[in-house]
DRENVEXDO-600964 format. One record per residue (C-alpha): residue in three letters; y, z, x. Coordinates in steps of 0.1 Angstrom, whole numbers, plus 5000, padded with zeros to 4 digits. Each point is the difference from the previous one (the first is absolute). Layout:
N
ALAYZX;...
end
This chain:
440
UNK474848385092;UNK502750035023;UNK499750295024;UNK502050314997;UNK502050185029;UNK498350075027;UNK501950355001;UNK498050114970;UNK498250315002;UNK496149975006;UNK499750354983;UNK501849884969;UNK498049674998;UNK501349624993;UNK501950094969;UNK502550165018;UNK503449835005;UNK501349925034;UNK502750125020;UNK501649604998;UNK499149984964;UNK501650334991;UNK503149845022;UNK500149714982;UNK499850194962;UNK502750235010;UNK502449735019;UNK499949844956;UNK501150314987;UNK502549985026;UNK501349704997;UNK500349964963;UNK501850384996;UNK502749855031;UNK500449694980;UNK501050214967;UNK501850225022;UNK502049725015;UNK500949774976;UNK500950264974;UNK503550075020;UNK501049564999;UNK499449994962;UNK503850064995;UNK501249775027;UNK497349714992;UNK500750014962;UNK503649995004;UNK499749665018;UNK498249894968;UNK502150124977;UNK503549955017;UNK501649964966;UNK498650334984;UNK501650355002;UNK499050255026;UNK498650214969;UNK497949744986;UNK498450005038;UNK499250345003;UNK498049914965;UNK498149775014;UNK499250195032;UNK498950274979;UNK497649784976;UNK498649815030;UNK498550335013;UNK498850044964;UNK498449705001;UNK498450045033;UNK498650374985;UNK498349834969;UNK498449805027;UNK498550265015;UNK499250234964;UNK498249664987;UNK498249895030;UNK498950335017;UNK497550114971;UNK498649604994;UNK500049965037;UNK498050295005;UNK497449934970;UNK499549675014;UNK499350095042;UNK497250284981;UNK498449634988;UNK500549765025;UNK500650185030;UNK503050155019;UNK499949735028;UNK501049724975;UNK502950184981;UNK501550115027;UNK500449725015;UNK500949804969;UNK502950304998;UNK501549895036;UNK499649634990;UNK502250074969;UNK502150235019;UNK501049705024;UNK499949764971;UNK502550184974;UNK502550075037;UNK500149625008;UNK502649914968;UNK502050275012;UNK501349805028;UNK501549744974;UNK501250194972;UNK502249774989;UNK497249804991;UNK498450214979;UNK502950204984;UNK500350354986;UNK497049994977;UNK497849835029;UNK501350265019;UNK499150324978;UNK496349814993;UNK499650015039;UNK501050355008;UNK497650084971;UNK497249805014;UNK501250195034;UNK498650304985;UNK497249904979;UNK498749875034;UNK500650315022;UNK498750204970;UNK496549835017;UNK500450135033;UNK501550334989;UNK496750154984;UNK497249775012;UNK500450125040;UNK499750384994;UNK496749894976;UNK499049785032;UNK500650295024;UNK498650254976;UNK496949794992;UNK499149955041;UNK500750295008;UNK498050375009;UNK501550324981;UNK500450115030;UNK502749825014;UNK501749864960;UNK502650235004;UNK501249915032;UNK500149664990;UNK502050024972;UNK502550235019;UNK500149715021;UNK500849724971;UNK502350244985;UNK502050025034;UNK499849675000;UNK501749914966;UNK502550275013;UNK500749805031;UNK500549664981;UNK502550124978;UNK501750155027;UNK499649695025;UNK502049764973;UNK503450105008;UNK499049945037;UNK498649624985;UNK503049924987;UNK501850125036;UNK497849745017;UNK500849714977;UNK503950085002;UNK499449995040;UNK498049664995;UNK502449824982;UNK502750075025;UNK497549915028;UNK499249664976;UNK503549935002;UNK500750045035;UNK497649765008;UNK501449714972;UNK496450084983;UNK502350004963;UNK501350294975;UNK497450184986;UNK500550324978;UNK498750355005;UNK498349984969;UNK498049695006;UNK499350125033;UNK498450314984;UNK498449794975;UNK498349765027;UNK499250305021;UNK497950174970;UNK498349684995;UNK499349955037;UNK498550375003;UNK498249914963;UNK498149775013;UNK499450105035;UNK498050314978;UNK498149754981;UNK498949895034;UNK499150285013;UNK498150144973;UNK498549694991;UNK498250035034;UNK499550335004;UNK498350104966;UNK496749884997;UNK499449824964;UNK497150244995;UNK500250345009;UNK497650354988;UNK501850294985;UNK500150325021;UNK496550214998;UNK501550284980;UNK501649764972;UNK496849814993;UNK497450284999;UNK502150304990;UNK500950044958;UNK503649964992;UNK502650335012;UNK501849974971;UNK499550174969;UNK499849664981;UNK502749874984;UNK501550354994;UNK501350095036;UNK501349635007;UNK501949984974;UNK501650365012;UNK500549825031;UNK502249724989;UNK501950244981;UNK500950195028;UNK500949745019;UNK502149814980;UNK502050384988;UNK500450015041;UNK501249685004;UNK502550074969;UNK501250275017;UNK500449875035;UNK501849704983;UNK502350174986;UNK500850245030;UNK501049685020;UNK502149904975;UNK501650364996;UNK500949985036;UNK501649724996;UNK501950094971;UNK501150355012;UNK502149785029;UNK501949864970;UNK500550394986;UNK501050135031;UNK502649855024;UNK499250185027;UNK496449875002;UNK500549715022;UNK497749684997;UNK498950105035;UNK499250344986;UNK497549824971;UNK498749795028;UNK499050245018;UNK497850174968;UNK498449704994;UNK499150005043;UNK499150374993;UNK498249924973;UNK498149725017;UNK499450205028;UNK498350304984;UNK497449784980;UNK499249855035;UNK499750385015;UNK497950044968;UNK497849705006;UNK499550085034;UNK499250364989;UNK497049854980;UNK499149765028;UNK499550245031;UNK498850324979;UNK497149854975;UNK501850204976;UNK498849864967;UNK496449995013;UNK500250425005;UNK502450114975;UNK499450074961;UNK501149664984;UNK501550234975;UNK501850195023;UNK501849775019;UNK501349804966;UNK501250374990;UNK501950085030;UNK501449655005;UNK501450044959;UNK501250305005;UNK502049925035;UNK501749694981;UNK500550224968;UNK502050275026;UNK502149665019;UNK501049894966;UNK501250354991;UNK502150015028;UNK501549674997;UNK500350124959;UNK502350315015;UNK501549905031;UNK503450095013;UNK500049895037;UNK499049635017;UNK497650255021;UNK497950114968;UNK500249644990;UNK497849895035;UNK498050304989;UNK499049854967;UNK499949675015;UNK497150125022;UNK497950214975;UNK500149714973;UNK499049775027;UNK497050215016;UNK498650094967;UNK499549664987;UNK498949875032;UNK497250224994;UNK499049984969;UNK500249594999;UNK497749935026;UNK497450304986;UNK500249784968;UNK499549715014;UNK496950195026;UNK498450144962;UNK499849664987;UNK497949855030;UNK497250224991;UNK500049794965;UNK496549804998;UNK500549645021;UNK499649784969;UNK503450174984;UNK502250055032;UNK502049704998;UNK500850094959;UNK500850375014;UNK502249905029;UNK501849734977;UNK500650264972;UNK501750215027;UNK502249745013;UNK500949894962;UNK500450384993;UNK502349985029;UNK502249774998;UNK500550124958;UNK500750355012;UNK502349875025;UNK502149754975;UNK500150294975;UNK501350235021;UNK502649845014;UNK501049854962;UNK499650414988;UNK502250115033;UNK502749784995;UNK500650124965;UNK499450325012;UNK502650095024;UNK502949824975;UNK499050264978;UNK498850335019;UNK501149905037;UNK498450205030;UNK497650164978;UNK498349684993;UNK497750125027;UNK499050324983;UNK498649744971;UNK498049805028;UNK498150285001;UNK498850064971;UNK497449675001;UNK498750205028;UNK499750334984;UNK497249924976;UNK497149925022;UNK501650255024;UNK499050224969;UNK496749794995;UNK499250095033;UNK500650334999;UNK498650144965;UNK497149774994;UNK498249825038;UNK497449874978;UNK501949694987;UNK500949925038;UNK496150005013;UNK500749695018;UNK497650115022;UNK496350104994;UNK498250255016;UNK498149875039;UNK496750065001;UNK499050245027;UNK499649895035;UNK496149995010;UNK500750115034;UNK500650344994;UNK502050015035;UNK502249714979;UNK501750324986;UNK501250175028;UNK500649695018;UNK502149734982;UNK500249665012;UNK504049975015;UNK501949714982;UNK500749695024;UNK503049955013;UNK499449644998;UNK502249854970;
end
């Protein structure tokens, strides 16, 4: 068996992951969210090329069904992919995930090879391949790693995923820069797009590497998975779980989108203006993130709690961006919507580690599916939405979110997520918690 870390925690035993593992699981999520994140923007650009003798409406079509296509990826593959790393291991499908990942980006560079529908079955294949990476490394990281420091590790992969999305605009800076530097020195023309392309393949399989290497093939669950019963009230609470998540991810959806259609509503909201919400937006999810990193928050608060106040501050943002009158209150809204989600998603996705070991992949790949159908429904619901009701399109976004803010409210016992601890032994255990690490 290859070793682990040597960073890993004699206190916490060999199941533990390392600090370079942990590195190296994060730096995936990373890199396939700035990939998304980059290429998204080129679509219009890179198809025209293609399809020189079609109409710039007929584009926009296309643009909009390739990111469709790349989303059924991800709602097919996350739930199978997840099923299948409970049976055969994490190790194996997440590396088979980065494999494909490189694999369906490699066409891409010639897509006049492959055409339009070669095209569309790659992007899908894009997604069906992430879709393993998505859910299998917070089952990994949840699997290998003490209660006591979860939390903080999956404010860390959440940041992370934040980052990556963020850090593709800046991808696509540094392959505009490279193909002028290519040119300067008589290398040949090469697009932005393929740059971006080969760049995402490059870091693709410089993860396989790494991971490859780092993660041993065998590797024991944390003690508290494989001796303690399951945390969740069967099959009851997970379901609630993906429920909630994908009603957040509906609503978050469709906030983005709102933004982006209230700067076609109002002339004076300037595309700086709306790029600066979705920076402020960013932003405060990172704040929140770290929030849950430094404090141990999840680890000392109610569960319930926690998902109550973080539905109730994004209930209150989407109010105020329902009733606005000012670009000020706008930011305000902006904010709220932002922080309260950011809380409540990675408490959701903090509840579903505590599922037994031999159903965390299925758990973490029904919330990812349950993700990415909230997030395709909502924008689909927004954009009929504000052609019909306008700026209070955001008072509707709530109401997904008022339901198990009621369920939370008037009846706890169909969110017991958590069951009881049994008392500490060491009576001085109860004056005297232990502090949660710092360490990620």
């Amino acid at each position: 068996m290859m070793r682990l870390g040597s960073d890993a925690s004699p206190s916490t035993g060999a199941s533990t992951l390392g600090r370079w593992q942990l590195g190296w699981l994060a730096a995936a999520v990373f890199v396939v969210s700035a990939g998304y994140g980059a290429l998204m923007p080129l679509l219009p650009a890179w198809l025209g090329a293609l399809m020189a003798a079609d109409p710039q409406a007929e584009i926009a079509r296309h643009v909009g069904l390739l990111s469709g296509a790349y989303t059924a990826g991800m709602l097919v593959g996350a739930p199978l992919w997840g099923m299948a790393s409970d049976r055969v291991g994490r190790r194996l499908i997440l590396l088979a995930g980065l494999v494909g990942y490189v694999a369906s980006l490699l066409p891409l560079l010639r897509p006049e090879m492959i055409g339009l529908a070669g095209v569309y079955a790659m992007r899908a294949a894009t997604g069906l391949f992430v879709a393993a990476v998505v859910p299998v490394v917070p089952a990994l990281v949840a699997e290998h790693t003490p209660e006591d420091r979860r939390a903080k590790r999956f404010a860390w992969l959440g940041a992370m995923s934040l980052l990556g999305f963020l850090f593709g605009p800046g991808l696509n800076a540094l392959s505009s820069r490279l193909s002028v530097a290519l040119i300067d020195m008589g290398a040949g023309t090469y697009s932005s797009t393929d740059l971006v392309i080969l760049l995402s393949i490059l870091l693709g399989g410089l993860m396989m590497l790494g991971l490859a290497t780092s993660l041993p093939g065998k590797l024991a669950p944390a003690p508290d998975l494989e001796t303690a019963p399951s945390r969740l009230d069967d099959g009851r609470a997970a379901l609630a779980l993906l429920v909630l998540n994908g009603a957040v991810m509906f609503a978050l959806a469709g906030f983005e989108l709102g933004i982006v259609l209230q700067g076609q509503q109002h002339p004076t909201l300037s595309s700086r203006a709306i790029s600066l919400m979705f920076a402020e937006c960013s932003l405060v999810m990172l704040g929140i993130n770290a929030l849950l990193f430094f404090t141990g928050l999840l680890e000392r608060a109610a569960d319930r709690g926690v998902l109550a106040v973080g539905l109730m501050v994004a209930i209150i943002g989407l109010a105020i961006l329902a009733q606005h009158r000012s670009d000020a209150w706008m930011y305000v809204g902006v904010s709220l919507t932002a922080a309260g989600t950011g809380l409540v998603l990675p408490t959701i996705s903090f509840l579903a580690a505590g599922l037994s070991r031999q159903r965390l992949g299925a758990t973490m790949g029904g919330l990812a599916s349950a993700a990415g159908l909230g997030q395709t429904m909502g924008s689909a619901v927004t954009g009929w939405l504000f052609g019909t009701v306008a700026q209070l399109s955001f008072a509707w976004l709530a109401v997904p979110l008022l339901a198990p803010l009621v369920l939370l409210l008037l009846r706890p016992s169909a969110w017991r997520v958590r069951r009881p601890a049994s008392a500490p032994s060491d009576p001085s255990a109860r004056f005297n918690p232990p502090r949660p690490s710092q360490e990620p």
